[in-house]
PyMOL Python script that loads the backbone (N, CA, C, O; Angstrom):
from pymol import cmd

cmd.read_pdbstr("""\
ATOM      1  N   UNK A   1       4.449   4.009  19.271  1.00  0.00           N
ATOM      2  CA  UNK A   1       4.480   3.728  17.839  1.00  0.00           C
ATOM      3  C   UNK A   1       5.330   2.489  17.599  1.00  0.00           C
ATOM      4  O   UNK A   1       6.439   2.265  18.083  1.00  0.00           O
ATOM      5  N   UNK A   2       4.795   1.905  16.970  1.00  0.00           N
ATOM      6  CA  UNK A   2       5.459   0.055  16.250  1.00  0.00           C
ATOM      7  C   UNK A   2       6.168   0.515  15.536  1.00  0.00           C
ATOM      8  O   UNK A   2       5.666   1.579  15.175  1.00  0.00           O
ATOM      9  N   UNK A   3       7.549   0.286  14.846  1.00  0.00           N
ATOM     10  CA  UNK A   3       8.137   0.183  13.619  1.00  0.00           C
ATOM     11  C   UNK A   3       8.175  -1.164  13.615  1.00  0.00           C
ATOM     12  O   UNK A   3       8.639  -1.865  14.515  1.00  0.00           O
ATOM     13  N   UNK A   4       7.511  -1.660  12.238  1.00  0.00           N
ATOM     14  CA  UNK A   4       7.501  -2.947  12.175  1.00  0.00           C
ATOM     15  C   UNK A   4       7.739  -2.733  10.497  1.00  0.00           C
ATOM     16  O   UNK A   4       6.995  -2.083   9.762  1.00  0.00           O
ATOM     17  N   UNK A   5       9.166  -3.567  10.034  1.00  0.00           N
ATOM     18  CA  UNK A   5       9.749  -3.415   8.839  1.00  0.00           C
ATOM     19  C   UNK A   5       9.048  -4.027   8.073  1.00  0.00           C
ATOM     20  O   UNK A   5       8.711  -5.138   8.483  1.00  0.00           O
ATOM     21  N   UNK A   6       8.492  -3.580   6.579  1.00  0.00           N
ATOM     22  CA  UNK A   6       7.634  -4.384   5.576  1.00  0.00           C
ATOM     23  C   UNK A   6       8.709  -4.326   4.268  1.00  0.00           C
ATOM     24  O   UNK A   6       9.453  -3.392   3.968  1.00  0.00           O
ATOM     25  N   UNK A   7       8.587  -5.308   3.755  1.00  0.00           N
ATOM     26  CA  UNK A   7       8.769  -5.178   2.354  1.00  0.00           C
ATOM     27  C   UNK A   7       7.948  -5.568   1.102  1.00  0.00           C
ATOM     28  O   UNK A   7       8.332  -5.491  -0.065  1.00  0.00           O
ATOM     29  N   UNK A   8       6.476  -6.099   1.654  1.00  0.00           N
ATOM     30  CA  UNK A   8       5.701  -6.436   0.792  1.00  0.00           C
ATOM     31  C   UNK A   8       4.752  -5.248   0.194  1.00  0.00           C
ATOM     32  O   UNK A   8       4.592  -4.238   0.880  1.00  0.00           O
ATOM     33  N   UNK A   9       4.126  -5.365  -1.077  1.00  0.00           N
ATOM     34  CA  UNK A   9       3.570  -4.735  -2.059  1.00  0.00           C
ATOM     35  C   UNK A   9       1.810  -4.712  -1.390  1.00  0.00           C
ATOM     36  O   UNK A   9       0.831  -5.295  -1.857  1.00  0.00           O
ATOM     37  N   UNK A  10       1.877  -4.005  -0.419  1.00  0.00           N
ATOM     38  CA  UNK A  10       1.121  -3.997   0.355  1.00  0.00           C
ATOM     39  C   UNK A  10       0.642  -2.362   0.972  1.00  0.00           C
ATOM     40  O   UNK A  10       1.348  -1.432   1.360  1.00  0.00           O
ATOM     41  N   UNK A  11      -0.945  -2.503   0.857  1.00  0.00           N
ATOM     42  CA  UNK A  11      -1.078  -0.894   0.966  1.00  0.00           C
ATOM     43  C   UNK A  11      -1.172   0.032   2.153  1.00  0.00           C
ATOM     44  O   UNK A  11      -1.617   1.172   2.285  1.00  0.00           O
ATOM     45  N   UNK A  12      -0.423  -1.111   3.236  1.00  0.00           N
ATOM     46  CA  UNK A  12      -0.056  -0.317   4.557  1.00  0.00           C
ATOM     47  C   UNK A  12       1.473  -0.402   4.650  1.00  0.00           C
ATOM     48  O   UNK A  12       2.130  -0.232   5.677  1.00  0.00           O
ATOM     49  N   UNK A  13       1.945  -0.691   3.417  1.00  0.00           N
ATOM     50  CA  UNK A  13       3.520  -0.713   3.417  1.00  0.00           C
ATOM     51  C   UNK A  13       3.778   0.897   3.092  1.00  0.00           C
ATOM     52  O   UNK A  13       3.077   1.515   2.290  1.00  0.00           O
ATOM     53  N   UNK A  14       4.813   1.453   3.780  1.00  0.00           N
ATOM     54  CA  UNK A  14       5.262   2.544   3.318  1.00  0.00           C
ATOM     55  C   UNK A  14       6.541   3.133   3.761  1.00  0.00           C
ATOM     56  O   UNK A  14       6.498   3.550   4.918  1.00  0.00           O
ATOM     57  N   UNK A  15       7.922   3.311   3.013  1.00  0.00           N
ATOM     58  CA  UNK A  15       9.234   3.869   3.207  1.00  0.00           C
ATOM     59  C   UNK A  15       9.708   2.581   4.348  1.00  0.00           C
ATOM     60  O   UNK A  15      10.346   2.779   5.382  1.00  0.00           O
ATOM     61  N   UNK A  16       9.200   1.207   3.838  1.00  0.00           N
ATOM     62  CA  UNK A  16       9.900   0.248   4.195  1.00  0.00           C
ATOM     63  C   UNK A  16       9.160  -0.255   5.739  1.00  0.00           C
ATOM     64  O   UNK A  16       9.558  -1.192   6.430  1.00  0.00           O
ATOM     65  N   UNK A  17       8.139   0.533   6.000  1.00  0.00           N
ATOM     66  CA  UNK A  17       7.405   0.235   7.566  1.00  0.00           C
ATOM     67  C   UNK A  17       5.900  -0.062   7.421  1.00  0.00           C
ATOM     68  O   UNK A  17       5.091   0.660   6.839  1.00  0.00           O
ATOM     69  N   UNK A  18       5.683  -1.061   7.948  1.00  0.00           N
ATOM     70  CA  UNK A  18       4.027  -1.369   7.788  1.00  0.00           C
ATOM     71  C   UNK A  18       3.661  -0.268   9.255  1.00  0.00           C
ATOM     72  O   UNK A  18       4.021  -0.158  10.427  1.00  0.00           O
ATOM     73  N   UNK A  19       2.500   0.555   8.056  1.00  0.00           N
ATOM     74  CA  UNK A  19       2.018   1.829   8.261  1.00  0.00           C
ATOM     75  C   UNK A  19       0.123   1.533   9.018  1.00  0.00           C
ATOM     76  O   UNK A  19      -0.600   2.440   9.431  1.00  0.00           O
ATOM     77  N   UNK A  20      -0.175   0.287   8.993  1.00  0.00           N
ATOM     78  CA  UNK A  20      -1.280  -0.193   9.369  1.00  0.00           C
ATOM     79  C   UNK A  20      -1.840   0.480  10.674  1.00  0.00           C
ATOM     80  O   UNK A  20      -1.169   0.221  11.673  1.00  0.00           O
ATOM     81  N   UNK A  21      -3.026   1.360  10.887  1.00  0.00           N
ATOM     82  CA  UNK A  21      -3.949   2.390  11.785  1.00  0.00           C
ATOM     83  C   UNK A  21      -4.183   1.684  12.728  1.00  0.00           C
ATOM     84  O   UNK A  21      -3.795   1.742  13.895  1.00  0.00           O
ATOM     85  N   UNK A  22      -5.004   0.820  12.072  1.00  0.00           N
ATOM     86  CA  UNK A  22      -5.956  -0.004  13.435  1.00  0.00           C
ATOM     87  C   UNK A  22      -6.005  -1.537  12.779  1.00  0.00           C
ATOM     88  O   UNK A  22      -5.769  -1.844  11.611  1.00  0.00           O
ATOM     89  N   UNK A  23      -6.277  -2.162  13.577  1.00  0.00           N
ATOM     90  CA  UNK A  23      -6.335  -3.912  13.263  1.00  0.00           C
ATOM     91  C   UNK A  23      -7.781  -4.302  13.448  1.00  0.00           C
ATOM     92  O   UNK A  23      -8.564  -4.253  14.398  1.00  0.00           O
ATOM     93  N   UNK A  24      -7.888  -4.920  11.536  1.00  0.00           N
ATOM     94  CA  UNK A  24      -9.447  -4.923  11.492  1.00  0.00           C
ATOM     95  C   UNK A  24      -9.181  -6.546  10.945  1.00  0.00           C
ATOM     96  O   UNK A  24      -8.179  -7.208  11.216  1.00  0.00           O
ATOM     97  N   UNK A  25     -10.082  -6.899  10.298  1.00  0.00           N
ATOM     98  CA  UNK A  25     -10.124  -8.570   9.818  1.00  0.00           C
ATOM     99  C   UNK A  25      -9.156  -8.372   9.255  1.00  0.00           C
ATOM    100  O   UNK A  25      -8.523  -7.505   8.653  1.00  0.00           O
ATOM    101  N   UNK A  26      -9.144  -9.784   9.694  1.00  0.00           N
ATOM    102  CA  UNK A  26      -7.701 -10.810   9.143  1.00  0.00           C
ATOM    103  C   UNK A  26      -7.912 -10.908   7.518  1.00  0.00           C
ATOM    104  O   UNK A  26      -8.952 -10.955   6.860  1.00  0.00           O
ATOM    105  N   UNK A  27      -6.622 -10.919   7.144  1.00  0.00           N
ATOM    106  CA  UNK A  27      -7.014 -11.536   5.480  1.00  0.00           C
ATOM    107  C   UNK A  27      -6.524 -12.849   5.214  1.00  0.00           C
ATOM    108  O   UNK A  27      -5.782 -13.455   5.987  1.00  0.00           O
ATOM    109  N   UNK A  28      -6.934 -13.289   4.130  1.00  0.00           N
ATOM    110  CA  UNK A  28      -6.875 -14.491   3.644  1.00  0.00           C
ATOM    111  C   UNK A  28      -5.643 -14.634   2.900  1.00  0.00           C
ATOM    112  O   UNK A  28      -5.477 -15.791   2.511  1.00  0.00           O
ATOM    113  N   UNK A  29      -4.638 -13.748   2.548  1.00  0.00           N
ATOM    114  CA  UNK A  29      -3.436 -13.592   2.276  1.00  0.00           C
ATOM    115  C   UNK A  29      -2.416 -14.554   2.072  1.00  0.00           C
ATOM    116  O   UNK A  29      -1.314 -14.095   2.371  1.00  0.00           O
ATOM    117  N   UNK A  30      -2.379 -16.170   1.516  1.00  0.00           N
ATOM    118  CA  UNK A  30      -2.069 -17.184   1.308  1.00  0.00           C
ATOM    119  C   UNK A  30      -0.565 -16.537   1.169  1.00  0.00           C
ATOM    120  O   UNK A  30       0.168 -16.927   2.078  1.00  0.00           O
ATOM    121  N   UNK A  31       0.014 -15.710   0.317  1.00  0.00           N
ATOM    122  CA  UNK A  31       1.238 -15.520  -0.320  1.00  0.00           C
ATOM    123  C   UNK A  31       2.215 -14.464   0.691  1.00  0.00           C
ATOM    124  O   UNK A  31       3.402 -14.138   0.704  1.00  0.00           O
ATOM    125  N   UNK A  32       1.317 -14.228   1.298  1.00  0.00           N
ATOM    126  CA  UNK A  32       2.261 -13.017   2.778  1.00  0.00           C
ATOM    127  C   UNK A  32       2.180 -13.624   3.957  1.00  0.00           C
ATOM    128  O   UNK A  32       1.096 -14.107   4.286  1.00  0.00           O
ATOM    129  N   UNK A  33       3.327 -13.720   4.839  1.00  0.00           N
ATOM    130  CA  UNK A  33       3.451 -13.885   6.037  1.00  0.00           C
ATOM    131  C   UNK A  33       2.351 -13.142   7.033  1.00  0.00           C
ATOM    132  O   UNK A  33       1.978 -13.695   8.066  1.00  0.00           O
ATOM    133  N   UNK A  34       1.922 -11.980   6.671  1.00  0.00           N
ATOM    134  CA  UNK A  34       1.831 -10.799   7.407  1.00  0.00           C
ATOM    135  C   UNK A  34      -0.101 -11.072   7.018  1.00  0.00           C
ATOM    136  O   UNK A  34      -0.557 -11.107   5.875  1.00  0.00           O
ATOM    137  N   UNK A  35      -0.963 -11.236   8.362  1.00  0.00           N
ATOM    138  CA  UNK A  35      -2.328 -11.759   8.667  1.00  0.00           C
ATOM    139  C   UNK A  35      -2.922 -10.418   7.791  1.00  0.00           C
ATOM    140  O   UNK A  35      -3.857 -10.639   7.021  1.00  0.00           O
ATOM    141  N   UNK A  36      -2.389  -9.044   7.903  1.00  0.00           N
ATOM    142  CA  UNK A  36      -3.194  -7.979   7.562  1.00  0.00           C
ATOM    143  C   UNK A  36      -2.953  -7.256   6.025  1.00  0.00           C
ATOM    144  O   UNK A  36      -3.068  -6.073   5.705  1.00  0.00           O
ATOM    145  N   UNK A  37      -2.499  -8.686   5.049  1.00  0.00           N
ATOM    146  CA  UNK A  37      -1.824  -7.750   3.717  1.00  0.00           C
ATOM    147  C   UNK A  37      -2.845  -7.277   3.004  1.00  0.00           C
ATOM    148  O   UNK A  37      -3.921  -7.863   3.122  1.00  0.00           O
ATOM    149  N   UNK A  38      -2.764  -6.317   2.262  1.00  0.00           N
ATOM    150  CA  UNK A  38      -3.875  -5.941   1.393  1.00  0.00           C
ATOM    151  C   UNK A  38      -3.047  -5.356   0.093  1.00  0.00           C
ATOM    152  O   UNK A  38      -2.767  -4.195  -0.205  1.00  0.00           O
ATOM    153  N   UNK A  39      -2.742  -6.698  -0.616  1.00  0.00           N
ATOM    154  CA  UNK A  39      -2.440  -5.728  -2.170  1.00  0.00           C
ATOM    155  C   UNK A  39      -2.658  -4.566  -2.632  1.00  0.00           C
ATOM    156  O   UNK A  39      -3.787  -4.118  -2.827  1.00  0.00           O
ATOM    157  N   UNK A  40      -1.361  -3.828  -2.902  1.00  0.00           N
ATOM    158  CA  UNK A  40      -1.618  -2.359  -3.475  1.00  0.00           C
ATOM    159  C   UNK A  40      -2.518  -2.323  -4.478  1.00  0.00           C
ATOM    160  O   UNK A  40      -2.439  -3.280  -5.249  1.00  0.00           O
ATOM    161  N   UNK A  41      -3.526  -1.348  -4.760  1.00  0.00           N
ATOM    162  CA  UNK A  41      -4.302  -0.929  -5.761  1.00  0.00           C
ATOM    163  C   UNK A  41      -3.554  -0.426  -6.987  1.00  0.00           C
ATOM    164  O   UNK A  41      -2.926   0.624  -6.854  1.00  0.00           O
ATOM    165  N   UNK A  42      -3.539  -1.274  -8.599  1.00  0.00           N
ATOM    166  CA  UNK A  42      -2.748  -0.247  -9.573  1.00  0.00           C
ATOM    167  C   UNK A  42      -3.235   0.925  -9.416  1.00  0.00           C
ATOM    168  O   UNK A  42      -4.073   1.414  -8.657  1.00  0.00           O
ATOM    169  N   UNK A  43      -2.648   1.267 -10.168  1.00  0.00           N
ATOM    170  CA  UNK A  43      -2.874   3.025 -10.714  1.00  0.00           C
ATOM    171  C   UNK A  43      -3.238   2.861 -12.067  1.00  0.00           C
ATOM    172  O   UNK A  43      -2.349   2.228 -12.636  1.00  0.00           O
ATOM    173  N   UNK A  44      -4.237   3.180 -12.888  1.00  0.00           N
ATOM    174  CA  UNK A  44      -4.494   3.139 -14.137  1.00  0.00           C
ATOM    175  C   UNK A  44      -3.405   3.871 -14.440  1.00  0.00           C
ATOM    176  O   UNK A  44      -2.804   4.282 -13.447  1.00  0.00           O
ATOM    177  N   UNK A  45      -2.823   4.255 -15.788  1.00  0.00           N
ATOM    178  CA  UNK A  45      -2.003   5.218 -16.672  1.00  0.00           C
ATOM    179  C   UNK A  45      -3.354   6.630 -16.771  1.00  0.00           C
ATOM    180  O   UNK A  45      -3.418   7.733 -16.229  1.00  0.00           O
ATOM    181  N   UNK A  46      -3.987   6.124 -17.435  1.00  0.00           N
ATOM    182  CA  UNK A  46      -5.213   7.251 -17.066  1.00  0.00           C
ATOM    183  C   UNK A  46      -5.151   8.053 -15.889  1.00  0.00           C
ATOM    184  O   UNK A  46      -4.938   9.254 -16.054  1.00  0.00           O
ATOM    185  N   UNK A  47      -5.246   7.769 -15.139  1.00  0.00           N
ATOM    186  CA  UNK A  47      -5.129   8.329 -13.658  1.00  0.00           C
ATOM    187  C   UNK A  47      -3.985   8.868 -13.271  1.00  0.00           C
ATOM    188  O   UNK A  47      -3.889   9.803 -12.477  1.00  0.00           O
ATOM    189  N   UNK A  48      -2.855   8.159 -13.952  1.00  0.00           N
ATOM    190  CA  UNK A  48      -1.511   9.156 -13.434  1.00  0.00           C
ATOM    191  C   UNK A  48      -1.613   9.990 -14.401  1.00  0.00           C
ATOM    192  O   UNK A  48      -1.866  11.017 -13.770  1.00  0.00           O
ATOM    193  N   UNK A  49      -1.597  10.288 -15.501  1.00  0.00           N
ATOM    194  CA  UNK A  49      -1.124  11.166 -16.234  1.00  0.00           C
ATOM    195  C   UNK A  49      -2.404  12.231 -15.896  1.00  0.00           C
ATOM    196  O   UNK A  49      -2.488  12.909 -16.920  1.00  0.00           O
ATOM    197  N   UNK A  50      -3.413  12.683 -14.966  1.00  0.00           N
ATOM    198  CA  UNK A  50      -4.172  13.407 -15.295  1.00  0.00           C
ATOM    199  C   UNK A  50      -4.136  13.774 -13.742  1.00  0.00           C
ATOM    200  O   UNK A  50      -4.640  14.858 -13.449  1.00  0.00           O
ATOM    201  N   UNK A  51      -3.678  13.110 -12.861  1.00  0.00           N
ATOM    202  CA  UNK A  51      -2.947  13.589 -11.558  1.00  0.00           C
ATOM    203  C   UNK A  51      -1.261  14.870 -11.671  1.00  0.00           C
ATOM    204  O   UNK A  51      -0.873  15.897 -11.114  1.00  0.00           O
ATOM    205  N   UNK A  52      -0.685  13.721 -12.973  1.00  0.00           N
ATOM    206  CA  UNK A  52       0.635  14.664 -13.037  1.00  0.00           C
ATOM    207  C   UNK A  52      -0.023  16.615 -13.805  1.00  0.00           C
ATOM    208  O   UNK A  52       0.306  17.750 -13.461  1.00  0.00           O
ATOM    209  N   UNK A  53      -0.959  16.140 -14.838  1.00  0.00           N
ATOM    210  CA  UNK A  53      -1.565  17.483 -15.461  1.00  0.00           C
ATOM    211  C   UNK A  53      -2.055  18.317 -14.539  1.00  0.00           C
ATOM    212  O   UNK A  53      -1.987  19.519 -14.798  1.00  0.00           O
ATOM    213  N   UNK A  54      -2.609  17.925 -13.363  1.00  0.00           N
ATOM    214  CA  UNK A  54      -3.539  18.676 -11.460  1.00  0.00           C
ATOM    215  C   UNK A  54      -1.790  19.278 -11.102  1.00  0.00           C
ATOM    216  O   UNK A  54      -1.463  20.362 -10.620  1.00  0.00           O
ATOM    217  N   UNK A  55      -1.154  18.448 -11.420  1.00  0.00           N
ATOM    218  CA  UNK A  55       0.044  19.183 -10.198  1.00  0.00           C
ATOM    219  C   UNK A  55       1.300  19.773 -11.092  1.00  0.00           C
ATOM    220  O   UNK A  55       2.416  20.050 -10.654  1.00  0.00           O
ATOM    221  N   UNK A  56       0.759  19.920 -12.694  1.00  0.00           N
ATOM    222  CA  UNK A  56       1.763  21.207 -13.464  1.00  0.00           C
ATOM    223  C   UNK A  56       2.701  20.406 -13.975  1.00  0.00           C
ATOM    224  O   UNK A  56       3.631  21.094 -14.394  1.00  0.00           O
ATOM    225  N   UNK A  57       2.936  18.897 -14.180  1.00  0.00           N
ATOM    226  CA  UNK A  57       3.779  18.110 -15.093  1.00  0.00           C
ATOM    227  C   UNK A  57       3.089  17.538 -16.496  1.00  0.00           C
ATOM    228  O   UNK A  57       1.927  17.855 -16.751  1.00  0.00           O
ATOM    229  N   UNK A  58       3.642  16.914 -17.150  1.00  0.00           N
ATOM    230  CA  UNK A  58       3.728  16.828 -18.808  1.00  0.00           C
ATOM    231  C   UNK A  58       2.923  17.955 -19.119  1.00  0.00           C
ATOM    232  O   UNK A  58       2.720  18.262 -20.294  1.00  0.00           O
TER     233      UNK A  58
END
""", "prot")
cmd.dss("prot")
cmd.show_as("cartoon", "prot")
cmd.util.cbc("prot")
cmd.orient("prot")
């Protein structure tokens, strides 16, 4: 296992370690050091608040 430290907003970033499976195409990632970034996906507000209602909050 790699620990390889991330700090970018990136959706194989996770608890500070790029969490990346397997190594597929390169990205075009002009603004990250890192060949494999893939910008996190938002979360609509829609979507959280009806995730928090599934798991017994608001």
């Amino acid at each position: 296992m790699n620990l390889i430290p991330c700090s970018e907003n990136c959706r194989h970033q996770k608890d500070g370690y790029c969490c990346l499976e397997e190594y597929g195409a390169i990205t075009d990632a002009a603004a990250s050091p890192c060949a494999y970034f893939a910008e996190k996906e938002k979360v609509s507000e829609n979507a959280s608040t009806a995730n928090n209602k599934k798991q017994g909050g608001m």
